[in-house]
Every structure is written in structure tokens, then in C-alpha cells.
C-alpha positions in Angstrom: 70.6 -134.7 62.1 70.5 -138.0 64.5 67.4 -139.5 65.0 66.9 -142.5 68.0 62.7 -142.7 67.7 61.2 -146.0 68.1 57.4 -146.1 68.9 57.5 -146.4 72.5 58.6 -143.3 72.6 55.5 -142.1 71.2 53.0 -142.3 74.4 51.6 -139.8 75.4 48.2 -140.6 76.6 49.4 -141.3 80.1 50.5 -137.9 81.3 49.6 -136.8 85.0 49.6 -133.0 83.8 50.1 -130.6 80.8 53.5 -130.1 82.1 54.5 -133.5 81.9 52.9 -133.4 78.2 55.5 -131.0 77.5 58.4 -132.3 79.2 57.6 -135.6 77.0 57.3 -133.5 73.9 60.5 -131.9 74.4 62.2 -135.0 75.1 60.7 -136.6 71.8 61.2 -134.0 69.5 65.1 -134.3 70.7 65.1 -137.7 70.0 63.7 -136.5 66.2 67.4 -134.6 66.2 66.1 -131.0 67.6 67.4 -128.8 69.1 64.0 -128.1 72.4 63.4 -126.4 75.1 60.8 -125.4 77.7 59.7 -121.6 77.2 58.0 -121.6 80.8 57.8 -118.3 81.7 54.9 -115.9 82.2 55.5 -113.7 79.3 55.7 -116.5 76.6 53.2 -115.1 74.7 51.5 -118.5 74.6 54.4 -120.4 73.7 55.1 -123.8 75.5 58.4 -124.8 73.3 60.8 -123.4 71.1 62.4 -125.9 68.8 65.4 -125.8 65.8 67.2 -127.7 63.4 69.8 -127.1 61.1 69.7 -128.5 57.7 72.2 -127.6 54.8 73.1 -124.6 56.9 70.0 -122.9 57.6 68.4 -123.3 60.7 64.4 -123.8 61.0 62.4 -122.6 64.3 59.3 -123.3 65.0 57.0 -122.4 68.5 55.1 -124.6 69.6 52.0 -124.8 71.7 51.4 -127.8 74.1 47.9 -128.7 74.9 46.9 -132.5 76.6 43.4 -132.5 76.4 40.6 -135.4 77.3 38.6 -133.3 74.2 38.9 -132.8 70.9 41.0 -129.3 70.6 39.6 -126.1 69.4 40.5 -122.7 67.8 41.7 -121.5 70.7 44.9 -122.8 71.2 45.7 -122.2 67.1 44.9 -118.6 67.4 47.1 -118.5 70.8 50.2 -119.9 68.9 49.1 -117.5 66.1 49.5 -114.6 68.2 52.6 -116.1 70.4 55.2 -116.6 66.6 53.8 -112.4 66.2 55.3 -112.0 70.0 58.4 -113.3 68.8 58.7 -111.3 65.7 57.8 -113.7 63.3 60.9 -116.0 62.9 60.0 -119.1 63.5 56.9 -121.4 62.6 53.5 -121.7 64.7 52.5 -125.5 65.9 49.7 -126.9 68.0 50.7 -130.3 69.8 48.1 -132.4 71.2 47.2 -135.6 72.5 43.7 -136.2 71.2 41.3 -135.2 67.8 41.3 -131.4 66.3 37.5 -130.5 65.1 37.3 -130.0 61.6 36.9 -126.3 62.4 40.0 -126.5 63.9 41.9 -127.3 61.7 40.6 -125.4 58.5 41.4 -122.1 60.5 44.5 -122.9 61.4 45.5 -124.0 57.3 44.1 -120.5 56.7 46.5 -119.0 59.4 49.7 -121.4 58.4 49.6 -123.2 61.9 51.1 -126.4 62.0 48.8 -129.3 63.8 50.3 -132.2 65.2 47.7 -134.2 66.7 46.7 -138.4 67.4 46.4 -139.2 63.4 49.7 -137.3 62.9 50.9 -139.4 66.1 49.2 -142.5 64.1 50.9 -141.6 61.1 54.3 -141.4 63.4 54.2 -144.7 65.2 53.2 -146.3 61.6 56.3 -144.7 59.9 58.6 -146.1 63.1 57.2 -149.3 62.7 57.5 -149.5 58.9 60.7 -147.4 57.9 58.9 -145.7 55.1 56.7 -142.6 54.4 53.6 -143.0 53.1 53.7 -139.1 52.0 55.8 -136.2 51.8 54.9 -133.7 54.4 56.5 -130.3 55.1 57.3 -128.6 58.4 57.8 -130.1 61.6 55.8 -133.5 60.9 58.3 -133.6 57.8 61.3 -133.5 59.9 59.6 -135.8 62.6 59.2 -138.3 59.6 62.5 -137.6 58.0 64.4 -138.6 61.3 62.1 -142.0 61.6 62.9 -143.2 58.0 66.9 -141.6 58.7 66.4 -139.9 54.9 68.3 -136.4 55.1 66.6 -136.1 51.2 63.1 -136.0 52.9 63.9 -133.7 55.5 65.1 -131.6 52.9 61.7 -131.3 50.9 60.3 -130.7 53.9 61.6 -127.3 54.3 61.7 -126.2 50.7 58.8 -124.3 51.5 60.1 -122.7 54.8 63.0 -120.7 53.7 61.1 -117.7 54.7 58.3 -118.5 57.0 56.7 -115.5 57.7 53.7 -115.3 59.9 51.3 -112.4 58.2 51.3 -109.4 59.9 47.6 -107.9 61.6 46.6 -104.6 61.7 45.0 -104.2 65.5 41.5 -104.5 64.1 42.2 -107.8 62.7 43.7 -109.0 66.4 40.9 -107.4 68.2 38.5 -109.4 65.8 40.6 -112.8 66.0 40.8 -112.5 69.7 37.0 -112.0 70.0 36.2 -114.9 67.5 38.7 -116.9 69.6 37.3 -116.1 73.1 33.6 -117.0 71.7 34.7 -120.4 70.5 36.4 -120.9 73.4 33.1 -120.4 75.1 31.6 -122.3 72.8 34.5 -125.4 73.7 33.1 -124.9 77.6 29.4 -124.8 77.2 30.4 -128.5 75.4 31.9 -129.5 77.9 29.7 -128.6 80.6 26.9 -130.7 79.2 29.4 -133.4 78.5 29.9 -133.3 82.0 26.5 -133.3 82.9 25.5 -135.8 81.2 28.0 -137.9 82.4 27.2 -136.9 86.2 23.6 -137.8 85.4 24.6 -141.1 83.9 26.3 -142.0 87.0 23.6 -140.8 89.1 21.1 -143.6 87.2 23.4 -146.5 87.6 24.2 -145.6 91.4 20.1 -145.0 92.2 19.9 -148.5 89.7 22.8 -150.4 92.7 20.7 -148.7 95.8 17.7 -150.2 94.3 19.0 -153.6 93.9 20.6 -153.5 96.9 17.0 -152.3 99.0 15.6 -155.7 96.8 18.0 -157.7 98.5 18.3 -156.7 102.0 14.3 -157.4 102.0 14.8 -161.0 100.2 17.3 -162.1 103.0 15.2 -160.1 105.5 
């Protein structure tokens, strides 16, 4: 597995669109020594990316779900990727890629469901690693390869899998979907109404400073008047 990352490959906070988010990611994780590719079609089952290696013989797959947020990420997306692996018949791993924070939330539902997160203190963790040429800790699954192809340690990459040799996502009986779908189109809800007073907020922070320049400008057209 040849690896060629260096930390400016690892920018990805200046993306015009989610599309170029995951044209980036696809280019960096082949530059970790994947094997990547686009999914891109309507019926993906929420998938952005599908992505290999081979180590010792066996080949590891993992799905992967692209999301370049200006938030912190959700449940959403997690329970998205959870249901897209299922679409594909359970052979390859679920992951969550994203450019900013994952809520605490977040991330203890999608441990409980055996999604993968890679998001900016995995990225951290990354560029550090680059920079250094040594792991700070063993990790498993994607991240474990991403950091075995930084450090060039085919041992590492190794360990990394040991726990993968058969990744299966658990299967649902409908009930359980129906119920993860609902809890997933609440928080999701729940993400918007955030947002939307985020926004507002912001909006009426911006309306203060420009009534604060109109003012100070009607002060100084009478001064000179």
C-alpha cells in the first residue's frame, strides 16, 4: 500500500460545494493508497464513496458518507450511512466524513451503531501524524489505514483491521428502521430549528451594526451640514 500524504493535502475548509468536498476526499484517500470512487447516482442509498484496500490478501470496503457542513454534524448523516452499508448488503464498513465538529450526541450514536467518524480532530490528528511521522495511538478502521499510510508502517495498518475481518452491519427488523428513521428525521429537525435561530440571530446582529453605520452617518452629514 503506497502512501504520498503530506499536510497540504489535508484542506478542506475551502470547498465551493459538497461536491467538490468529495472529489477532494476521494482524491486524498487515494493518496492514503485506496482504492475510491464517486458513487453519484440517485439510488446510492446515501452513499457518497465507496473505498478498498487490500492488506495481506483480504480486501476491506468501507462506504462512506460525505457531508461539508458550516455546523457541527448531527445524527442524521450517521443513521443515513447506517441504512446506505444495509443497501449494499452489509459488506463493507459505514463512515461519516466531514469538515467541521460532530455533537457529542453524534458521535455516541454512531459508536452504538459501528459508524466510523472522521471529522476536524480526526483531520487534526492527521495533519499532526504527517507532520511528525509517528502515531500517537493505535486506531482501527479507516482512520487506522489513513494513519498507517502517513507513518508508511504496513504493521499498523495491520492492527488496524484485526477487528474487521468480518464487519457486519446488524441487521433491523422493519420496526427498528421505522423507529431509527423517525428518531433521525426529528433530530434532523431538531439540527434546522438550530440553525434557524442561528441565522437569526446573526441577521439581527447585522441589522444593529447597519442601523449603528446609518446613525453615525445621519451624525455626520448634520456636523458638516
Amino acid at each position: 500500500m503506497q502512501a504520498n500524504i503530506i499536510p497540504e493535502n489535508i484542506v478542506f475548509n475551502n470547498c465551493y460545494s459538497g461536491t467538490e468536498f468529495e472529489n477532494k476526499t476521494v482524491d486524498f484517500l487515494r493518496l492514503a493508497g485506496l482504492t475510491a470512487n464517486r458513487v453519484g447516482k440517485a439510488d446510492d442509498g446515501g452513499i457518497d464513496i465507496e473505498a478498498s484496500v487490500n492488506i495481506q490478501g483480504v480486501k476491506y470496503s468501507y462506504y462512506i458518507q460525505c457531508k461539508y457542513y458550516n455546523k457541527p454534524l448531527g445524527k442524521g448523516p450517521i443513521q443515513e450511512v447506517y441504512s446506505g452499508a444495509a443497501f449494499y448488503n452489509n459488506i463493507g464498513k459505514p463512515v461519516v466524513i466531514t469538515n467541521n465538529e460532530v455533537t457529542f450526541n453524534a458521535r455516541t450514536y454512531a459508536k452504538k451503531l459501528g459508524v466510523e467518524i472522521i471529522a476536524d480532530s480526526e483531520w487534526d490528528e492527521i495533519k499532526d501524524t504527517c507532520n511528525s511521522k509517528k502515531a500517537k495511538y493505535q486506531h482501527t478502521g479507516l482512520l487506522g489505514i489513513i494513519i498507517s499510510s502517513a507513518i508508511k508502517n504496513a504493521e499498523y495498518a495491520k492492527r488496524a483491521v484485526a477487528t474487521e475481518q468480518e464487519h457486519i452491519v446488524p441487521e433491523l427488523s422493519d420496526k427498528d428502521e421505522y423507529r431509527l428513521q423517525l428518531q433521525s428525521d426529528f433530530d434532523m429537525a431538531e439540527e434546522y430549528l438550530k440553525e434557524e435561530e442561528r441565522l437569526q440571530q446573526k441577521a439581527l446582529k447585522y441589522r444593529r451594526m447597519a442601523l449603528e453605520r446609518q446613525k453615525k452617518a445621519i451624525l455626520a452629514s448634520l456636523d458638516y451640514g
